[in-house]
Predicted model as a PDB file, atoms N, CA, C, CB and O in Angstrom, pLDDT in the B-factor column:
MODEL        1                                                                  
ATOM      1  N   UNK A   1     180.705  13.566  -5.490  1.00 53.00           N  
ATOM      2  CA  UNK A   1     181.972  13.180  -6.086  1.00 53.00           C  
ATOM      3  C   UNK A   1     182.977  14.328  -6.042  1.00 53.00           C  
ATOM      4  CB  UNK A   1     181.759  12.721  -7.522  1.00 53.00           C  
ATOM      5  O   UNK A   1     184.193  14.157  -6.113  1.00 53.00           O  
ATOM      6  N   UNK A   2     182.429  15.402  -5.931  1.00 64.00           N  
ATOM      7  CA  UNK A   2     183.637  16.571  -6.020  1.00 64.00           C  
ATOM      8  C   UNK A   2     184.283  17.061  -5.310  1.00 64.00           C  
ATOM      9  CB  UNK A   2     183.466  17.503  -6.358  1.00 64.00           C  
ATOM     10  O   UNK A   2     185.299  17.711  -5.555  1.00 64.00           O  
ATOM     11  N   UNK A   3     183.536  16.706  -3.741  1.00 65.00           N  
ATOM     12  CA  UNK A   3     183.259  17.059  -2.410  1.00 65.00           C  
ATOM     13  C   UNK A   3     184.678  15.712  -2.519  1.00 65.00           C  
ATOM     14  CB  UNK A   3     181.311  16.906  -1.521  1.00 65.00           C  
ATOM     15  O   UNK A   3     185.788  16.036  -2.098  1.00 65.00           O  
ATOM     16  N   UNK A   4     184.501  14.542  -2.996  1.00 68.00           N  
ATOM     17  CA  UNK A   4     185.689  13.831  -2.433  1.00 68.00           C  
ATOM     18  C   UNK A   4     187.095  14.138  -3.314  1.00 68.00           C  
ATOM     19  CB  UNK A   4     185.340  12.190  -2.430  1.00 68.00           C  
ATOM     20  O   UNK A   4     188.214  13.970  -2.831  1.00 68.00           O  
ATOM     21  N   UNK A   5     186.899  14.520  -4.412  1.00 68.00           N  
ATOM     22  CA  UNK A   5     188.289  14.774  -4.726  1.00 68.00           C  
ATOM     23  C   UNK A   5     189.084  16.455  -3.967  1.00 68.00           C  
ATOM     24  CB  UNK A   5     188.227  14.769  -6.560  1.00 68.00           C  
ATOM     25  O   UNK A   5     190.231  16.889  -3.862  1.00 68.00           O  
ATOM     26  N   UNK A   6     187.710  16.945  -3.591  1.00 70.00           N  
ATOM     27  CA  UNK A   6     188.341  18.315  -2.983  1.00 70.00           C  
ATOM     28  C   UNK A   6     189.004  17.960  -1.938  1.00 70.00           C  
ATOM     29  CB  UNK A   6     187.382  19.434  -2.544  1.00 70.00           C  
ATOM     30  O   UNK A   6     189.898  18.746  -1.620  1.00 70.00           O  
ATOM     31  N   UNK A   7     188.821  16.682  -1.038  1.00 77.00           N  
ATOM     32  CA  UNK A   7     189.020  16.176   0.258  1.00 77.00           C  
ATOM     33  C   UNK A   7     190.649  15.993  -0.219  1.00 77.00           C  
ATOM     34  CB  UNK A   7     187.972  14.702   0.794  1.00 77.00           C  
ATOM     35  O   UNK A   7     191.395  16.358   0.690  1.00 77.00           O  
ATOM     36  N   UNK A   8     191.245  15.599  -1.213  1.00 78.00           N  
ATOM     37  CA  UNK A   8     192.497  14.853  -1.647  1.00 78.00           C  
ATOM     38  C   UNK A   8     193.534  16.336  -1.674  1.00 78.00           C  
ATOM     39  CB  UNK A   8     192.260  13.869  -3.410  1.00 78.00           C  
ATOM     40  O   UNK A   8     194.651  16.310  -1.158  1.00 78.00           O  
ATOM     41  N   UNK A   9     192.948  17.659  -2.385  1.00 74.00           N  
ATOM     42  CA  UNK A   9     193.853  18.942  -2.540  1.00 74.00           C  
ATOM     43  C   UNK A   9     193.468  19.640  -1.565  1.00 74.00           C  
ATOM     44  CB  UNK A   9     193.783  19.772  -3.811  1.00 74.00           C  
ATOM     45  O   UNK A   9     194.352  20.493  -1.485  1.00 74.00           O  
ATOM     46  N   UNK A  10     192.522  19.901  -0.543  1.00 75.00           N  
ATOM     47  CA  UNK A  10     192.983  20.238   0.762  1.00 75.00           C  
ATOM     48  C   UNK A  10     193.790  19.800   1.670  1.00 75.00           C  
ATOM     49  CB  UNK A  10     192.296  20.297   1.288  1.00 75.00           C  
ATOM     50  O   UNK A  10     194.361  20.571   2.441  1.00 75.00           O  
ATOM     51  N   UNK A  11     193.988  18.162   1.709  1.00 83.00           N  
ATOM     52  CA  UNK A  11     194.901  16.977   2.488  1.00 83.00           C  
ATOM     53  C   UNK A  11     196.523  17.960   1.681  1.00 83.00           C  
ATOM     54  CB  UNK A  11     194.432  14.606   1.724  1.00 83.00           C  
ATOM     55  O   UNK A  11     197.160  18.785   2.337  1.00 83.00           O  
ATOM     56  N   UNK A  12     196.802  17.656   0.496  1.00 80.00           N  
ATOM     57  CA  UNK A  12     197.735  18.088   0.262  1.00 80.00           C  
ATOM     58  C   UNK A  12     198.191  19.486   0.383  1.00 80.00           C  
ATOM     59  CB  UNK A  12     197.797  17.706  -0.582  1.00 80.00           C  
ATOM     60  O   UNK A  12     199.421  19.487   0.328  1.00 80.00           O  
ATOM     61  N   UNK A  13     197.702  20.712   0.529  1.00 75.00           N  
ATOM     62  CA  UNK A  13     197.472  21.900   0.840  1.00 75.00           C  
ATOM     63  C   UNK A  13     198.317  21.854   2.424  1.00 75.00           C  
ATOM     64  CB  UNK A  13     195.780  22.233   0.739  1.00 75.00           C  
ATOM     65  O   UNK A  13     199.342  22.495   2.654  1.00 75.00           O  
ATOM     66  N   UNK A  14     197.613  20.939   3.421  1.00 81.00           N  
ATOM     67  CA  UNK A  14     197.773  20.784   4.869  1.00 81.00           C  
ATOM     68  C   UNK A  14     199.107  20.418   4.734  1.00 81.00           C  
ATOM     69  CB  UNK A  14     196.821  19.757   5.677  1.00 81.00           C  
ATOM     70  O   UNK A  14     199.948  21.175   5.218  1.00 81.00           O  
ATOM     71  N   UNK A  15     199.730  18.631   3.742  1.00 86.00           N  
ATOM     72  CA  UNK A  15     200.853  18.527   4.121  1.00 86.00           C  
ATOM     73  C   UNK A  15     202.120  19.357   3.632  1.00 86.00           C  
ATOM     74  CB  UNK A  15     200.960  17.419   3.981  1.00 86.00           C  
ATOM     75  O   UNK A  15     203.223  19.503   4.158  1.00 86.00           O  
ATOM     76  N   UNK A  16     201.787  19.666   2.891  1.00 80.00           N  
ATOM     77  CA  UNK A  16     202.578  21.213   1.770  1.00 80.00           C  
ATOM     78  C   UNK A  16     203.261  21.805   3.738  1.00 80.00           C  
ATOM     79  CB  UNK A  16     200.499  23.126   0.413  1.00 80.00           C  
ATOM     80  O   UNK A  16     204.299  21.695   4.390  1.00 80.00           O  
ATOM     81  N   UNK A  17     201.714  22.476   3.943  1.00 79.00           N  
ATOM     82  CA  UNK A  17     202.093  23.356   5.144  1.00 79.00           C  
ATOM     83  C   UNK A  17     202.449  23.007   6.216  1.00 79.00           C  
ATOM     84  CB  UNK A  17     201.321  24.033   5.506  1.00 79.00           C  
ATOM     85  O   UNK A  17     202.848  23.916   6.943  1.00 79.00           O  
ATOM     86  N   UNK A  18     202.466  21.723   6.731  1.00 87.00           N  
ATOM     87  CA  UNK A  18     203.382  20.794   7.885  1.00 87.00           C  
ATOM     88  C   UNK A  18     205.138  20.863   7.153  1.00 87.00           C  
ATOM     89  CB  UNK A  18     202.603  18.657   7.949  1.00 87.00           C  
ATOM     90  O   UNK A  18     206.113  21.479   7.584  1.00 87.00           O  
ATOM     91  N   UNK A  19     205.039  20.132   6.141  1.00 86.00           N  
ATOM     92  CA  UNK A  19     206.693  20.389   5.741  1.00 86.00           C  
ATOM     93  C   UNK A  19     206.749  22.005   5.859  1.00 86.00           C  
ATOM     94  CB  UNK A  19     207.208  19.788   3.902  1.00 86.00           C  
ATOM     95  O   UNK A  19     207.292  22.230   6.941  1.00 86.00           O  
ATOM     96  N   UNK A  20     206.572  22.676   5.510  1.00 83.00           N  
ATOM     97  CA  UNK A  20     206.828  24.316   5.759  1.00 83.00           C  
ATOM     98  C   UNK A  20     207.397  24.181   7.160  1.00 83.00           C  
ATOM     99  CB  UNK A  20     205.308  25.448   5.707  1.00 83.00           C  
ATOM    100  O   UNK A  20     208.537  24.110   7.619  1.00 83.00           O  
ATOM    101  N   UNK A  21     206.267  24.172   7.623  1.00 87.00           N  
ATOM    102  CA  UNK A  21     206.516  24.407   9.638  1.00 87.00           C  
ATOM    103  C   UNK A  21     207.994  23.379  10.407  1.00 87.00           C  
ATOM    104  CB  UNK A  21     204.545  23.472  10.718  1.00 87.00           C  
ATOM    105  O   UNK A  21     208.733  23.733  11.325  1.00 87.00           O  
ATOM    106  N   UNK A  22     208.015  22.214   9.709  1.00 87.00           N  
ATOM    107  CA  UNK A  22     209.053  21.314   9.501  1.00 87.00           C  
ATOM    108  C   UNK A  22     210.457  22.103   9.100  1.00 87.00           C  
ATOM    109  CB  UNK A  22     208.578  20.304   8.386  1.00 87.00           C  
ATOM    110  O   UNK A  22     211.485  22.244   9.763  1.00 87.00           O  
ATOM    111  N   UNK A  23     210.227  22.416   8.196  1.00 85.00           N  
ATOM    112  CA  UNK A  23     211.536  23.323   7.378  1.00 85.00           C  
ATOM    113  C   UNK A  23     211.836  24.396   7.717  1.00 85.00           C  
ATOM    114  CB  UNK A  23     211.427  23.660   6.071  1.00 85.00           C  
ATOM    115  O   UNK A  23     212.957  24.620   7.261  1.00 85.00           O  
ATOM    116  N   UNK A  24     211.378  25.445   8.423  1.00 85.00           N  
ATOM    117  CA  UNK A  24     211.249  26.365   9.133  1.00 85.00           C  
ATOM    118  C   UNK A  24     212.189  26.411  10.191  1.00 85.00           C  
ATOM    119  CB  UNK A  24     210.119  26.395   9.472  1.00 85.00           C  
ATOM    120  O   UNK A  24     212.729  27.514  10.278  1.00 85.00           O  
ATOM    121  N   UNK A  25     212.637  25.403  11.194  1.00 88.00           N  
ATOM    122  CA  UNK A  25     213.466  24.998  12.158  1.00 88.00           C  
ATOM    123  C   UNK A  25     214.789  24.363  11.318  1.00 88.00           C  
ATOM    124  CB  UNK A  25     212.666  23.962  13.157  1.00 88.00           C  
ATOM    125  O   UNK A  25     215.314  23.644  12.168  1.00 88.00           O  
ATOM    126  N   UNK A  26     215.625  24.255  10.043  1.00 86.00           N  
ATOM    127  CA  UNK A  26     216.163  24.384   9.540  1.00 86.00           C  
ATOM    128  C   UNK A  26     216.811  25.247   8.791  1.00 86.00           C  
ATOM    129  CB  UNK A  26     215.923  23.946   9.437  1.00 86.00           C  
ATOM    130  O   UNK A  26     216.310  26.322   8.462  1.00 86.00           O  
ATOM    131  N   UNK A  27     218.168  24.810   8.393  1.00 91.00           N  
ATOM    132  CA  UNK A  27     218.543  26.052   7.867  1.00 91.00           C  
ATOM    133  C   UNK A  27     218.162  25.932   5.977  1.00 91.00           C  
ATOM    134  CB  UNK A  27     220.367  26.293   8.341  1.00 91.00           C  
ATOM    135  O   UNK A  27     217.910  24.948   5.281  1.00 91.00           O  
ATOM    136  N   UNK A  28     218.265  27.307   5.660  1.00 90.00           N  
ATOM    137  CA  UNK A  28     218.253  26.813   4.086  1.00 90.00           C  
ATOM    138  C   UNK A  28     218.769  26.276   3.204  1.00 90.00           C  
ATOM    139  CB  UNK A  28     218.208  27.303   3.518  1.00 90.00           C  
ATOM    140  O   UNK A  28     219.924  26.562   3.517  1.00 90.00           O  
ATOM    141  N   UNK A  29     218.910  25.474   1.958  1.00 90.00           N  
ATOM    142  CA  UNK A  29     219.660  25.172   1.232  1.00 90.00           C  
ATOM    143  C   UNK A  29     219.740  25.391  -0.169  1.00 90.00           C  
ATOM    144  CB  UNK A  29     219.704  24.304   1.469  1.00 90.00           C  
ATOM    145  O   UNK A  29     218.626  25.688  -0.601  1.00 90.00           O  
ATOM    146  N   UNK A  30     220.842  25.354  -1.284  1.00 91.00           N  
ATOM    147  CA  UNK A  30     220.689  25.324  -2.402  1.00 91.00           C  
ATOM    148  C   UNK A  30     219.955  24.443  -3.480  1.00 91.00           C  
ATOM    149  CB  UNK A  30     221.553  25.400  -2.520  1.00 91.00           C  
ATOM    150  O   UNK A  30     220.552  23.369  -3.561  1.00 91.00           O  
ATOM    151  N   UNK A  31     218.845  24.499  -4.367  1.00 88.00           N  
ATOM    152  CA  UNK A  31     218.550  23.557  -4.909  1.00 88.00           C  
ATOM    153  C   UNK A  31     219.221  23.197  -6.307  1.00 88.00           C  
ATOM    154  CB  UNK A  31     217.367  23.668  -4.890  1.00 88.00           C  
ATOM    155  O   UNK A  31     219.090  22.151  -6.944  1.00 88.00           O  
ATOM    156  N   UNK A  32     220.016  24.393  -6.643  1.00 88.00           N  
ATOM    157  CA  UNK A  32     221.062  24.259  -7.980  1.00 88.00           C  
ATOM    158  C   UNK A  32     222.167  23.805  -7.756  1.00 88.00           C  
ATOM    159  CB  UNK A  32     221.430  25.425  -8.670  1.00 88.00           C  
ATOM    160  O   UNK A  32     222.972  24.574  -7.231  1.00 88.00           O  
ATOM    161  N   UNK A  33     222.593  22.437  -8.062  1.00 86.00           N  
ATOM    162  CA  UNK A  33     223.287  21.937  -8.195  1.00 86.00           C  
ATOM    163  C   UNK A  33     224.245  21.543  -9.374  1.00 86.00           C  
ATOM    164  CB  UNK A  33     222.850  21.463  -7.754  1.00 86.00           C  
ATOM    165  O   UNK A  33     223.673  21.952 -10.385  1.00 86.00           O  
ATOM    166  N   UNK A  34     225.544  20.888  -9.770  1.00 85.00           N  
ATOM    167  CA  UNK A  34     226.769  20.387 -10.941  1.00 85.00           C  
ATOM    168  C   UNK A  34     225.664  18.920 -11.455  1.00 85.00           C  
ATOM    169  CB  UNK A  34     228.914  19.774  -9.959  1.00 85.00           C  
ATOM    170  O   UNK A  34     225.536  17.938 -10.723  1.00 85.00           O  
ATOM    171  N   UNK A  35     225.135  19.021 -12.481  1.00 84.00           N  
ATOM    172  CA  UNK A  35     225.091  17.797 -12.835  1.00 84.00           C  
ATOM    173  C   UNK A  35     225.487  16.886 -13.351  1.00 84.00           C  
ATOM    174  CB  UNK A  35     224.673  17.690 -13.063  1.00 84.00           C  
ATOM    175  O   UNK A  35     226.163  17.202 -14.330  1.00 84.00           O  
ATOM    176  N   UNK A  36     225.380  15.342 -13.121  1.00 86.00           N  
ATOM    177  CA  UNK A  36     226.731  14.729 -13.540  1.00 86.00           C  
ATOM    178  C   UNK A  36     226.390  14.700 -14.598  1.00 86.00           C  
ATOM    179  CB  UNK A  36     227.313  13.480 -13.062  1.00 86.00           C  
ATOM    180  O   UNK A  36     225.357  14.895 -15.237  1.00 86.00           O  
ATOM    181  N   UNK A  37     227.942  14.274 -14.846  1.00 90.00           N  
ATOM    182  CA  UNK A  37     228.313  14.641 -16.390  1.00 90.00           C  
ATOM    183  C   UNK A  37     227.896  13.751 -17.312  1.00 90.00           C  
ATOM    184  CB  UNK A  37     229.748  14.756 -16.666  1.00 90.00           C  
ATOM    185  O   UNK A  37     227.753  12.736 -16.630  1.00 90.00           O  
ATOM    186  N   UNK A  38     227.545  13.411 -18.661  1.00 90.00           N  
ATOM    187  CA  UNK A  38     226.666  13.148 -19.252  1.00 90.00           C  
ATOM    188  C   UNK A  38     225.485  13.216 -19.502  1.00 90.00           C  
ATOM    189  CB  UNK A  38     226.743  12.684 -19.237  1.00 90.00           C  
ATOM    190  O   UNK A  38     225.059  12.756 -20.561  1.00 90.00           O  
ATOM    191  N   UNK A  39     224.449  13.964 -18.345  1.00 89.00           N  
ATOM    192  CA  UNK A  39     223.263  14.283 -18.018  1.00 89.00           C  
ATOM    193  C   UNK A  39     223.162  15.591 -18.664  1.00 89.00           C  
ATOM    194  CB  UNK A  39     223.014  14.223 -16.596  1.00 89.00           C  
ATOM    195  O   UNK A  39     224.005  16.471 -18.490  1.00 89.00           O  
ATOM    196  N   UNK A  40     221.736  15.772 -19.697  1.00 87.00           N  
ATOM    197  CA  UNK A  40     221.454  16.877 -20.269  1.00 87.00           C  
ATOM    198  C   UNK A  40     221.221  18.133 -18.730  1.00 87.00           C  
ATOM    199  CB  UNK A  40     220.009  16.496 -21.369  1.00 87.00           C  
ATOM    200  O   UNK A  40     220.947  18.110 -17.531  1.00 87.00           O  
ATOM    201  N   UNK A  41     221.476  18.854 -19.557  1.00 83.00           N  
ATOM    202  CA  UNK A  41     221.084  20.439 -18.830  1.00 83.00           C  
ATOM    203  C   UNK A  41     219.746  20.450 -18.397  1.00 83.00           C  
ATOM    204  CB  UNK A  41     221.189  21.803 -19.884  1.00 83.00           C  
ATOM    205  O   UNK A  41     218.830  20.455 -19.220  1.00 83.00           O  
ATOM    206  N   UNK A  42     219.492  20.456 -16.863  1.00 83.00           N  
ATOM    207  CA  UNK A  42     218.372  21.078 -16.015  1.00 83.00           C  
ATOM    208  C   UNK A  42     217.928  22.170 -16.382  1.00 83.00           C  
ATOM    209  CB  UNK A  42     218.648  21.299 -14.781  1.00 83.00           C  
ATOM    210  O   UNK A  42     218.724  23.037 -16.744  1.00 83.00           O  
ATOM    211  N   UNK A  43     216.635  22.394 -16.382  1.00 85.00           N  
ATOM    212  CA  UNK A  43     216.285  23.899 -17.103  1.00 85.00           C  
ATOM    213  C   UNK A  43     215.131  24.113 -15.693  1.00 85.00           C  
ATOM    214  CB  UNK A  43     215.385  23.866 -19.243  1.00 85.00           C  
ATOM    215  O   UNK A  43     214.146  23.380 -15.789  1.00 85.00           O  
ATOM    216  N   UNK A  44     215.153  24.831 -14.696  1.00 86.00           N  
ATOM    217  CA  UNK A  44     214.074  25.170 -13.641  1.00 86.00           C  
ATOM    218  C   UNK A  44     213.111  26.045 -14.313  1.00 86.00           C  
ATOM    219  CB  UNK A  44     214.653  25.905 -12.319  1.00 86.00           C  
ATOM    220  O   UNK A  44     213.318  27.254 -14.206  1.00 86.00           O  
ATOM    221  N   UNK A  45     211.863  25.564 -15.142  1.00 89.00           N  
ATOM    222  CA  UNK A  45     210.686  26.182 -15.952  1.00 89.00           C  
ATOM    223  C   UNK A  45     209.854  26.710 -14.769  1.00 89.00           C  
ATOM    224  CB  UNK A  45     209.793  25.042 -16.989  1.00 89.00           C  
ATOM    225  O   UNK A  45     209.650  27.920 -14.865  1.00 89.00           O  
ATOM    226  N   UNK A  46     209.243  26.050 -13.528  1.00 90.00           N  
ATOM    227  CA  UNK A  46     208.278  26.756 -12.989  1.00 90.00           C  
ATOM    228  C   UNK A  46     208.545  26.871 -11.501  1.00 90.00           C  
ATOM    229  CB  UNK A  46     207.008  26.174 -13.314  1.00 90.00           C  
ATOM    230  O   UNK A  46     207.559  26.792 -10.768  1.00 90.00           O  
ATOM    231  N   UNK A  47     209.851  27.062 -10.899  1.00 90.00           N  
ATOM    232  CA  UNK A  47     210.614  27.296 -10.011  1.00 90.00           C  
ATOM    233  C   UNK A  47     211.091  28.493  -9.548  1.00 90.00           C  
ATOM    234  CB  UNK A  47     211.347  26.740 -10.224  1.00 90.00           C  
ATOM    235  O   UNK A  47     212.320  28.475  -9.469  1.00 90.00           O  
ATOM    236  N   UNK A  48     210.415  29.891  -9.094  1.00 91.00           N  
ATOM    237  CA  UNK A  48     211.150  31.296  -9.341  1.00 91.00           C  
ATOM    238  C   UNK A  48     212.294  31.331  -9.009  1.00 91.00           C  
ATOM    239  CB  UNK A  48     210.672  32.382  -8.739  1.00 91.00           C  
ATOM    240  O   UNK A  48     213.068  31.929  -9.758  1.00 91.00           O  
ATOM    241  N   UNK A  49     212.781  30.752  -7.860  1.00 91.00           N  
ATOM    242  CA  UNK A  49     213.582  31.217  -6.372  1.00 91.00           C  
ATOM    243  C   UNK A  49     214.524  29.764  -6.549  1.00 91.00           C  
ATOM    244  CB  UNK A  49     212.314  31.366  -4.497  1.00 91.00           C  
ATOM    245  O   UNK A  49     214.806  29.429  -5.398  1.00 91.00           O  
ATOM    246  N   UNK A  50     215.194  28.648  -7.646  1.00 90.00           N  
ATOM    247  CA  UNK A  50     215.981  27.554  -7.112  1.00 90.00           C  
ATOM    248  C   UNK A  50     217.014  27.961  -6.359  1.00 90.00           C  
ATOM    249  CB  UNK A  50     216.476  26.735  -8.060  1.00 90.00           C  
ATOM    250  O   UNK A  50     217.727  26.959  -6.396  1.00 90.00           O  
ATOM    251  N   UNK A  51     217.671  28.876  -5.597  1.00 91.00           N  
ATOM    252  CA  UNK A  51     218.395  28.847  -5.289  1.00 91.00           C  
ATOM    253  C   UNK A  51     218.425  28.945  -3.835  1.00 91.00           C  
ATOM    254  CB  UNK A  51     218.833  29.386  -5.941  1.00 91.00           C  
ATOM    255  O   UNK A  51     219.397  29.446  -3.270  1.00 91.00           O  
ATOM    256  N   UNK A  52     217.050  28.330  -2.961  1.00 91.00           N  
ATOM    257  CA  UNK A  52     216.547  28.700  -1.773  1.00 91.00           C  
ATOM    258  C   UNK A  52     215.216  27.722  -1.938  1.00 91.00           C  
ATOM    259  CB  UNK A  52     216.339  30.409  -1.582  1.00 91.00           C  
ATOM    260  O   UNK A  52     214.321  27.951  -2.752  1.00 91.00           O  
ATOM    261  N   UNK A  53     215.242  26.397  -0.872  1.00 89.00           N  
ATOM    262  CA  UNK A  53     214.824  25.692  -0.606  1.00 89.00           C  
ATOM    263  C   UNK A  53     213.434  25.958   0.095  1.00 89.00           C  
ATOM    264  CB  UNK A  53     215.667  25.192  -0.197  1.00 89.00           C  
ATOM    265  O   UNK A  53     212.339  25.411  -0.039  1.00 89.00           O  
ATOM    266  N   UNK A  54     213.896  27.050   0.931  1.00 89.00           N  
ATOM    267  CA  UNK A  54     212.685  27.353   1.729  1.00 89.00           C  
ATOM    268  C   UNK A  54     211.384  28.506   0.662  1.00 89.00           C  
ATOM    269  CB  UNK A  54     213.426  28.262   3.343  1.00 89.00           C  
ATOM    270  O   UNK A  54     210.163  28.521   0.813  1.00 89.00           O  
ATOM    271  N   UNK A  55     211.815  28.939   0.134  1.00 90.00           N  
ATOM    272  CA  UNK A  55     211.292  29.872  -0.782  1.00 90.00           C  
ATOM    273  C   UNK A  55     210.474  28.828  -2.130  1.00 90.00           C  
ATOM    274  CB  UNK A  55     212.726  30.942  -1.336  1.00 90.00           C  
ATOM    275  O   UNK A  55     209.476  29.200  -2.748  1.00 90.00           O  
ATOM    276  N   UNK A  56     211.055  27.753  -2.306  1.00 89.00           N  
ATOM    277  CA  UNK A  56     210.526  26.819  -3.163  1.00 89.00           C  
ATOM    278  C   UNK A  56     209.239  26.148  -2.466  1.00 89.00           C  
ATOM    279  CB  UNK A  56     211.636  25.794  -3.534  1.00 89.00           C  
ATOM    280  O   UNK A  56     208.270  25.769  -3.123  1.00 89.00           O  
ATOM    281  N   UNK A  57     209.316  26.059  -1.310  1.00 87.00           N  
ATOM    282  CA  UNK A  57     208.357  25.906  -0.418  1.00 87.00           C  
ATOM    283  C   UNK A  57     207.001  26.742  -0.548  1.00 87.00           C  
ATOM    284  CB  UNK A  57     208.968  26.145   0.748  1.00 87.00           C  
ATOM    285  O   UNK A  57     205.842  26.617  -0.943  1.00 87.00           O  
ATOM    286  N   UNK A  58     207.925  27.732   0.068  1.00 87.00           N  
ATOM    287  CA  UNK A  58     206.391  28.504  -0.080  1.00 87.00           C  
ATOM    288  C   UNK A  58     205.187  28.989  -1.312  1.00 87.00           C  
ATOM    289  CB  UNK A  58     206.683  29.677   0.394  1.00 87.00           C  
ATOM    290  O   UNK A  58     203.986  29.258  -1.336  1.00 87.00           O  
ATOM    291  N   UNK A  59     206.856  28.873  -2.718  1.00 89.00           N  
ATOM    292  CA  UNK A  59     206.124  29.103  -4.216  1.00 89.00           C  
ATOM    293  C   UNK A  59     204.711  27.842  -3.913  1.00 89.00           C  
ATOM    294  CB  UNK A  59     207.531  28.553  -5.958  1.00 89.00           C  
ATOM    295  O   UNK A  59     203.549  28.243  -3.986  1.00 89.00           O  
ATOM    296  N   UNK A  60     204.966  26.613  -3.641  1.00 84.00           N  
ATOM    297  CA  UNK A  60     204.402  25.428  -3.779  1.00 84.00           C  
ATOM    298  C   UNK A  60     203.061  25.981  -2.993  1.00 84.00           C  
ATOM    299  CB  UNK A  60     205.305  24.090  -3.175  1.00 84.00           C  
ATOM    300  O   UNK A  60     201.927  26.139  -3.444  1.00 84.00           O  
ATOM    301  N   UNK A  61     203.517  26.197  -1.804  1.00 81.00           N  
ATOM    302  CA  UNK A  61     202.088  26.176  -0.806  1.00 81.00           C  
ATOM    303  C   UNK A  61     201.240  27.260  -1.231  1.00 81.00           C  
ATOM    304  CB  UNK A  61     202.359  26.426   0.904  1.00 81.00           C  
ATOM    305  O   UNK A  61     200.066  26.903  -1.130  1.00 81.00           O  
ATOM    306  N   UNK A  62     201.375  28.721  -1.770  1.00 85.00           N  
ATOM    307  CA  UNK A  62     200.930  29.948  -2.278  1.00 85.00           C  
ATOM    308  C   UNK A  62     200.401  28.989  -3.603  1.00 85.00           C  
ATOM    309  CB  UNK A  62     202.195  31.350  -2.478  1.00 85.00           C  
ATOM    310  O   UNK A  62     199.248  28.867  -3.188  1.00 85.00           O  
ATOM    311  N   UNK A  63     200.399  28.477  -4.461  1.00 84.00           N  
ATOM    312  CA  UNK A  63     200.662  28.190  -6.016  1.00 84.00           C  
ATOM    313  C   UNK A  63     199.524  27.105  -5.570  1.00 84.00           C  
ATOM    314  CB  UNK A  63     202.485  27.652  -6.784  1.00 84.00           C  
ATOM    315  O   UNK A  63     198.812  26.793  -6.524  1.00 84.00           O  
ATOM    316  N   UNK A  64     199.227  26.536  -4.489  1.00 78.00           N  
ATOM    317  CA  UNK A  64     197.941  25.300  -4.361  1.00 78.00           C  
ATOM    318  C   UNK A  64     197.064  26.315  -3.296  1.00 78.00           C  
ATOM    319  CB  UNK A  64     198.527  23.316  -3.472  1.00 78.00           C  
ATOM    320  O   UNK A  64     195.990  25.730  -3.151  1.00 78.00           O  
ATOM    321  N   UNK A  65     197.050  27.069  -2.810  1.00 78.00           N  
ATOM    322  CA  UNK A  65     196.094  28.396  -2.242  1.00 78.00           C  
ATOM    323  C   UNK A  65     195.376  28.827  -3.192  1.00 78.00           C  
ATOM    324  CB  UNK A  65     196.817  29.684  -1.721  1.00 78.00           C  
ATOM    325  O   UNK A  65     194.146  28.835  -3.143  1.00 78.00           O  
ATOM    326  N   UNK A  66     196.367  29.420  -4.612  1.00 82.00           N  
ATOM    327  CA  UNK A  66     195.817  30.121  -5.192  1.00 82.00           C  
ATOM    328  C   UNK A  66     194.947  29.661  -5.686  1.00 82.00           C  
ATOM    329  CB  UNK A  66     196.334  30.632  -5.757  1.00 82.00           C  
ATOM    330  O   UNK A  66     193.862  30.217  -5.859  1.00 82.00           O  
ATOM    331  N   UNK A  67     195.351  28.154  -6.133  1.00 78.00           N  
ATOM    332  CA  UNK A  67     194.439  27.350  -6.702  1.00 78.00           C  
ATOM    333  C   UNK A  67     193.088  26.413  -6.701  1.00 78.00           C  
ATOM    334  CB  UNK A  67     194.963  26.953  -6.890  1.00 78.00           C  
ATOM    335  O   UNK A  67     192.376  25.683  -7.393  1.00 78.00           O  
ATOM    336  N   UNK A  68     193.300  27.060  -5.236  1.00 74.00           N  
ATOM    337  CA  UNK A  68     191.732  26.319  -4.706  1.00 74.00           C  
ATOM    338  C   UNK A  68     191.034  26.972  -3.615  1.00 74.00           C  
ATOM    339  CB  UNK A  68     191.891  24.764  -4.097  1.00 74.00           C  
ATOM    340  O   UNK A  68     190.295  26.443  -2.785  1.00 74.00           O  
ATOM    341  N   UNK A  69     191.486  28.638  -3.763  1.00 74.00           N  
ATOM    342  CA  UNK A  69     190.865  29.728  -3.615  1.00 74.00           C  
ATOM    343  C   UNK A  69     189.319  29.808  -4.131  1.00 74.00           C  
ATOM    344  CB  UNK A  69     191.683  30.626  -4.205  1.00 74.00           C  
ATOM    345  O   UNK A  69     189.029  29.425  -5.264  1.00 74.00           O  
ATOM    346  N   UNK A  70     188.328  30.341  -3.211  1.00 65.00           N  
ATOM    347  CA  UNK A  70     186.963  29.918  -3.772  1.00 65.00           C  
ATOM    348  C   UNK A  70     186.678  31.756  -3.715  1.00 65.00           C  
ATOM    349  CB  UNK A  70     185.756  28.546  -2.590  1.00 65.00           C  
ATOM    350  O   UNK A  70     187.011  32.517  -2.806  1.00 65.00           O  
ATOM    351  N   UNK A  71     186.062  32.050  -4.824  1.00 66.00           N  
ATOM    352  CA  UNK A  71     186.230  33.460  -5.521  1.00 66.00           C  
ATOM    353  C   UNK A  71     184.944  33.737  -4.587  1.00 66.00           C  
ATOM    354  CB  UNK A  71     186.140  33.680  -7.506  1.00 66.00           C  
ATOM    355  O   UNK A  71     184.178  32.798  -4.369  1.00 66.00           O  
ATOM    356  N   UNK A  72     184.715  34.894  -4.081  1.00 58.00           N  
ATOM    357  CA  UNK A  72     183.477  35.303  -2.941  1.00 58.00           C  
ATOM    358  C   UNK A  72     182.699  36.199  -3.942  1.00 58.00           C  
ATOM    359  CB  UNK A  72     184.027  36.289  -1.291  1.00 58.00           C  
ATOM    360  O   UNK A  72     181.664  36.764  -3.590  1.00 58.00           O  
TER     361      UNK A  72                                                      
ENDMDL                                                                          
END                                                                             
């Protein structure tokens, strides 16, 4: 059983790192944006870098590495 849910966060690990390689041949963009008005205030809690698309990327793909890093 563990062997199959590991199968599900390596799959996602892989597509994490296809969009990377995807995004890579693009240019960067801002992820802080004006929100409309009436909408409470965005607060980016576990986001280092919003101001760089590609860098949000990589937090993601490093941040599911770390996490299913097998300690030797």
């Amino acid at each position: 059983m563990a062997f199959f849910q590991l199968q599900f966060a390596l799959l996602s690990i892989a597509l994490l790192g296809s969009v990377l390689c995807i995004a890579s041949g693009t240019s960067d963009f801002n992820l802080i944006t004006e929100p409309p008005k009436g909408t409470p205030k965005f607060d980016w809690k576990y986001v280092k870098y919003p101001d760089s698309f590609k860098i949000c990327l990589m937090q993601m793909v490093d941040g599911g590495y770390i996490a299913l890093k097998m300690p030797i």
